[in-house]
C-alpha positions in Angstrom: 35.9 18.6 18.6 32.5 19.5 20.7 30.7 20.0 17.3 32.3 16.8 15.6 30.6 14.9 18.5 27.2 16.3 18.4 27.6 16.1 14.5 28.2 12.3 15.2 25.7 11.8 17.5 23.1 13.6 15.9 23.8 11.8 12.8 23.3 8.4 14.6 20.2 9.2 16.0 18.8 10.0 13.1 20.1 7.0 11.6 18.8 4.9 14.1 15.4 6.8 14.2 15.2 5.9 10.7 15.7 1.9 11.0 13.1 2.8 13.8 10.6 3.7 11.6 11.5 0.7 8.8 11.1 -1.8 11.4 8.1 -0.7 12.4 7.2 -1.0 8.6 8.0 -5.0 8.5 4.5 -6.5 8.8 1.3 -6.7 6.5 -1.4 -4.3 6.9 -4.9 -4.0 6.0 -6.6 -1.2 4.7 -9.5 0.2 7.5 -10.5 3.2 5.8 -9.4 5.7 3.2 -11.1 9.8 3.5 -9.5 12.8 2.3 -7.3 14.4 3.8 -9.0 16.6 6.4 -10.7 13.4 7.4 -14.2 13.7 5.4 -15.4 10.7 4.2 -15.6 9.6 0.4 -18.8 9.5 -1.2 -20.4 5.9 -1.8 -19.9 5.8 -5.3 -16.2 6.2 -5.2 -15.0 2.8 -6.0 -12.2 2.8 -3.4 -14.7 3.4 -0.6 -14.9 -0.2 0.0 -11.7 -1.6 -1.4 -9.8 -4.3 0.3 -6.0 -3.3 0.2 -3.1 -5.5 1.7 0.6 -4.3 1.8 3.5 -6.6 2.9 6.9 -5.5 4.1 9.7 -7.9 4.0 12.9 -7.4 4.8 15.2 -5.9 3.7 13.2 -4.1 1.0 10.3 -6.6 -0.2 7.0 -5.5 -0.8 3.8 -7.0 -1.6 0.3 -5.4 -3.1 -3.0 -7.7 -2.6 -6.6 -6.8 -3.9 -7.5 -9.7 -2.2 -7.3 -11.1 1.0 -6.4 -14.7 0.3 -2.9 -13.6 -2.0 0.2 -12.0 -1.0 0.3 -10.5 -4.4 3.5 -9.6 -6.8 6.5 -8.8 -5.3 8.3 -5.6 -5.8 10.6 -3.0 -3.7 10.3 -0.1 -1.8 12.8 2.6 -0.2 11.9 5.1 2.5 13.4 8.8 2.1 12.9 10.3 5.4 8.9 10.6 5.7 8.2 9.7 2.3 7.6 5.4 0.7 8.8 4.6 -2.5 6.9 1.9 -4.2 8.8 1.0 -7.1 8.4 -2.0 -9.9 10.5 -5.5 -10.1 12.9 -3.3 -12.1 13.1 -0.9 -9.5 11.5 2.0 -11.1 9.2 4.2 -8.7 5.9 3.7 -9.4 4.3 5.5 -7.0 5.5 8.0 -3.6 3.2 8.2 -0.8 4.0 10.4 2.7 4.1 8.5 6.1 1.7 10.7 8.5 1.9 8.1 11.0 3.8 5.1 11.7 3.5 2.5 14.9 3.3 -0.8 15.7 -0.4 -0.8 15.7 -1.3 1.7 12.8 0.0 2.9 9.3 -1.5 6.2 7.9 -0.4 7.0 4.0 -1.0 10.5 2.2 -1.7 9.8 -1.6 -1.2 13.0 -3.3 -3.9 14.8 -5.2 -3.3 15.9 -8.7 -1.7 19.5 -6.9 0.7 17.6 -4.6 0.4 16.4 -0.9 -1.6 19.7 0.2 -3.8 19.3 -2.7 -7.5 18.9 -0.4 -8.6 15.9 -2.7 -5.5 14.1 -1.4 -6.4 10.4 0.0 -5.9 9.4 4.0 -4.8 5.3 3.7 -5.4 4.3 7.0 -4.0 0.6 7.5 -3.8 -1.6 11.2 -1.9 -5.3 10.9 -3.4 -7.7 9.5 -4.3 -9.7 12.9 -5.3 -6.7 14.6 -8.4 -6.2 11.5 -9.1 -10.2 11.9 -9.7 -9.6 15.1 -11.9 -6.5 14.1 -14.3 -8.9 12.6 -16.7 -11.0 14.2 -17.0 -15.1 14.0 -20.5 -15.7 12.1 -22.0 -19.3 12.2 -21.8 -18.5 8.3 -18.2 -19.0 9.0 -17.9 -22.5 10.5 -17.9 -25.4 7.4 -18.3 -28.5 10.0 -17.6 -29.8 13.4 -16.7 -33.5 13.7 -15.6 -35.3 16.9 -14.9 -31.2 18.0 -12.7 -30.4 15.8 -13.7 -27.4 14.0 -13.0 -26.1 10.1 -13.9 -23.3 9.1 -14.8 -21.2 5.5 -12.3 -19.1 4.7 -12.9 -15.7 4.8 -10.9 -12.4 5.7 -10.9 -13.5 9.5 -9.5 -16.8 8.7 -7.4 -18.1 6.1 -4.8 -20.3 5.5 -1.9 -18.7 3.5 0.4 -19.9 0.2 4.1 -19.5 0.8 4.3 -17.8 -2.4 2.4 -14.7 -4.3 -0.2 -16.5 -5.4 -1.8 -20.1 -5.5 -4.6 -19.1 -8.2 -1.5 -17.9 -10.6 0.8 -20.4 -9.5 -2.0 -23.0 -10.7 -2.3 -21.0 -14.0 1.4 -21.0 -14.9 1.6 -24.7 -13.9 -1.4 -26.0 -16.2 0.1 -23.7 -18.9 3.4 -25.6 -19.3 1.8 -28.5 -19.8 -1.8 -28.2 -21.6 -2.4 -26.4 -24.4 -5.6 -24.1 -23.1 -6.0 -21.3 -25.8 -9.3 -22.9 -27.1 -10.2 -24.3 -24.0 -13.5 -22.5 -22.4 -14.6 -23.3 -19.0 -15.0 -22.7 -15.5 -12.9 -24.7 -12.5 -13.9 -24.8 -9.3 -12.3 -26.8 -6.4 -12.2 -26.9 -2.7 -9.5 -28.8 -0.2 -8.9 -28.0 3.7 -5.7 -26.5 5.0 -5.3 -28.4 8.3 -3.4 -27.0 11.5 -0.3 -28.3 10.5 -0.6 -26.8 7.0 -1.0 -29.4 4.9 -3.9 -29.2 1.7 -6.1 -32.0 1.8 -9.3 -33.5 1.3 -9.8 -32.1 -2.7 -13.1 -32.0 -4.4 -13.6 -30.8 -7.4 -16.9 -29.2 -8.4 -16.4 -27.6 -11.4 -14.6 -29.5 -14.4 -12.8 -28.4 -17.6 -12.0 -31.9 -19.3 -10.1 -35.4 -17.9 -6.9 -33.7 -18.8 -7.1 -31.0 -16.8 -8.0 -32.2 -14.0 -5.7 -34.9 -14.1 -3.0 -32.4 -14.3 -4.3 -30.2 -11.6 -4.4 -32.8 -8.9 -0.8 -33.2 -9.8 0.1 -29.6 -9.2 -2.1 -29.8 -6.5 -0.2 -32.7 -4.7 3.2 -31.1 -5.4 1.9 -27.6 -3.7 0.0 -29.4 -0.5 2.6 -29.1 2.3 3.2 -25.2 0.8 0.8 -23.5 3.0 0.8 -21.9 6.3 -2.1 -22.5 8.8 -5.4 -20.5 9.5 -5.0 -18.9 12.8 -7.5 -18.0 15.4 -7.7 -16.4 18.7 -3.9 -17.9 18.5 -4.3 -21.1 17.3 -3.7 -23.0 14.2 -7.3 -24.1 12.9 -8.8 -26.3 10.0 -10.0 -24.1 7.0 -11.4 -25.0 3.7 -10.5 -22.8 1.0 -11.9 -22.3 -2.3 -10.1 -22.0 -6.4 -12.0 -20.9 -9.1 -10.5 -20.7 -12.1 -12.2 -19.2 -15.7 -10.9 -19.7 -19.1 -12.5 -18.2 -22.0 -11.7 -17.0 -25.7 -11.6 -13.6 -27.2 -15.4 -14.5 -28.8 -16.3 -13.6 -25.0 -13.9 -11.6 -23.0 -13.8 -8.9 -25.6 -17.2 -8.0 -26.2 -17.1 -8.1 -22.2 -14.2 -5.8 -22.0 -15.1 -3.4 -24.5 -18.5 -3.2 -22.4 -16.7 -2.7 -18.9 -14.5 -0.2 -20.3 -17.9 1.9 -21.6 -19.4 1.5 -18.0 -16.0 2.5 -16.3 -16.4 5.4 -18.6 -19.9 6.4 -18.0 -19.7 5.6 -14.0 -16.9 8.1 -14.1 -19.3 10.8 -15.8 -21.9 9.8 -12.9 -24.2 8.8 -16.1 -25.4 5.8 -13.2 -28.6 4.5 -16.5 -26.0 4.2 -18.9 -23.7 2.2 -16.7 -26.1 0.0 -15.8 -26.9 -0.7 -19.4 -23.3 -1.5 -20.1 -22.1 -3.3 -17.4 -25.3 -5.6 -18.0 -24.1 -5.7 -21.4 -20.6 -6.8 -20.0 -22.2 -9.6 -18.1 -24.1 -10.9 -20.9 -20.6 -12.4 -22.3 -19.4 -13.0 -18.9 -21.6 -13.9 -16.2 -19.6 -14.9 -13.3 -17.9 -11.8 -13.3 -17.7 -10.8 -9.9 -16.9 -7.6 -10.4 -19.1 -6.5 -12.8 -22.1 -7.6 -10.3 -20.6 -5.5 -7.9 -20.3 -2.5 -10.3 -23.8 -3.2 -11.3 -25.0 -3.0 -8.0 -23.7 0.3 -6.9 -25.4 1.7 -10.5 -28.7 0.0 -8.9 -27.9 1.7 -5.7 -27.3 5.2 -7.3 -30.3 5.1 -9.4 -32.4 4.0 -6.1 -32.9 0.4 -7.3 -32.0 -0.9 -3.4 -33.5 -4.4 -3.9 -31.5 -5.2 -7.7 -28.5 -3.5 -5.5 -28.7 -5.9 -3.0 -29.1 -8.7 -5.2 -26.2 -8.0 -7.4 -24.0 -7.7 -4.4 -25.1 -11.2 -2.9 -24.3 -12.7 -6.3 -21.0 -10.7 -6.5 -20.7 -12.5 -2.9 -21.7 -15.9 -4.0 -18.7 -15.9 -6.6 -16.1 -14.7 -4.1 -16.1 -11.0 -4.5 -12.6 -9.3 -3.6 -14.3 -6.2 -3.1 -15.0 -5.7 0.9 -18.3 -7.3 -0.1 -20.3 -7.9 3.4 -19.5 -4.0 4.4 -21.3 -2.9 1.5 -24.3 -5.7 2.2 -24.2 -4.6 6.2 -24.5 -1.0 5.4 -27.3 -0.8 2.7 -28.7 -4.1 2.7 -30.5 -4.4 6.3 
């Protein structure tokens, strides 16, 4: 009878140890830093140096990927076994495993395995804090206030304040939406609006500053009316704030995108191979078809960086900037543009 209780007992604390550690888990996280695993840092030209991550955790099993810091990004699962996170896909395949090293209300540290397992040296240190924790991280720049009127502040959004969709994402959500209902596979062009989020959440005060056609904006404002009470309020220092936040949307045909793929996927290849001239060549060949890529500035920039080129760096990154880079942009600009 003695061992049936300890059995019992030891089988509940372990139990509850583990619903512990998964309510712990139930927040969104930023990425601070990723190094290998002994805790040396990654070289500058590895591309995930200066990646923005997010990772949501709903309950009971929900989670969410971002890139970027305005989206909650697609919905899929996860499961924890023991110390080890199951990512898995909307069909519940796993789609990735990574090992808990550390788990708190305050600080999330994930092993990604190298291509010999967990122990493999090249493996990656993930190290994530809450979301409001890294806002707080950064500081308020005058850059970051749009307009005060009669005291009452709004602010550009930014990592350190945004005002959130109540859904994945507003840019797709926009897409799908103007999809069912205009026919854009010979369309070309490039839509840009802004509207403010107030305190209580509610999208007003549209402008739009880049047009497509009549249609289409017609349309939009429409999808924009039905989605303007969907959003939940910029926070800062603990209170709900104005912010005015920014679409851009880009629609092309194959004539451009592919040449421009076909070109990216040549510098991805090269950059790899640390040939720096010819990725430079390529990803300037990229932007030739597409020349608001974000990306592809960025990219070009750290080829311009590599090669010793500061001043083109810096100037790629600034433009990367300018079109709303998802990369972790100003980090890169603080530390090698000064």
């Amino acid at each position: 009878m003695k061992y049936i209780f300890v059995f019992l007992f030891n089988l509940l604390f372990l139990s509850s140890y583990a619903q512990t550690k998964q309510d712990n888990l139930y927040n969104t996280w930023v990425l601070r830093k990723i190094t290998y695993k002994d805790g040396s840092s990654l070289p500058d030209e590895n591309p995930l140096k200066f990646a923005y991550m997010k990772y949501t955790f709903g309950y009971p099993d929900r989670f969410n990927f971002s890139s970027v810091y305005f989206e909650k990004g697609i919905q899929r699962s996860f499961e924890l076994k023991g110390d080890y996170l199951q990512l898995k896909s909307p069909e519940g395949t796993v789609i990735n495993t990574q090992k808990i090293e550390e788990l708190g209300n305050e600080k999330l540290i994930l092993l990604q395995a190298g291509r010999e397992g967990f122990n493999d040296p090249t493996s990656l240190l993930f190290n994530f804090v809450p979301e409001n924790i890294y806002q707080e991280s950064i500081k308020l720049r005058p850059s970051d206030i749009q307009s005060v009127y009669h005291g009452d502040t709004t602010y550009v959004e930014s990592p350190k304040i945004y005002a959130s969709y109540n859904g994945e994402s507003f840019q797709r959500f926009v897409y799908n939406e103007i999809e069912n209902h205009i026919n854009m596979h010979d369309k070309v062009g490039h839509f840009v609006a802004t509207f403010v989020v107030s305190q209580a959440g509610v999208a007003d005060s549209l402008e739009l500053l880049e047009n497509i056609d009549a249609d289409f904006d017609k349309r939009f404002v429409k999808i924009f009316n039905q989605a303007k009470r969907s959003w939940k309020p910029a926070a800062l220092n603990g209170k709900y704030v104005n912010v005015l936040m920014k679409l851009d949307l880009r629609y092309s045909t194959s004539a451009t995108t592919l040449p421009a793929y076909f070109a990216g996927q040549k510098a991805i290849e090269a950059y790899n191979n640390k040939d720096y001239k010819a990725a430079e060549y390529f990803y300037e060949q990229a932007l030739e078809s597409e020349p608001v890529d974000k990306e592809f500035h960025y990219r070009l920039g750290m080829c311009k960086m590599l090669l010793g080129n500061m001043s083109g760096a810096c100037e790629e990154w600034n433009k990367a900037k300018a079109l709303g880079s998802t990369t972790s942009i100003d980090a890169v600009i603080e530390k090698f543009c000064k």
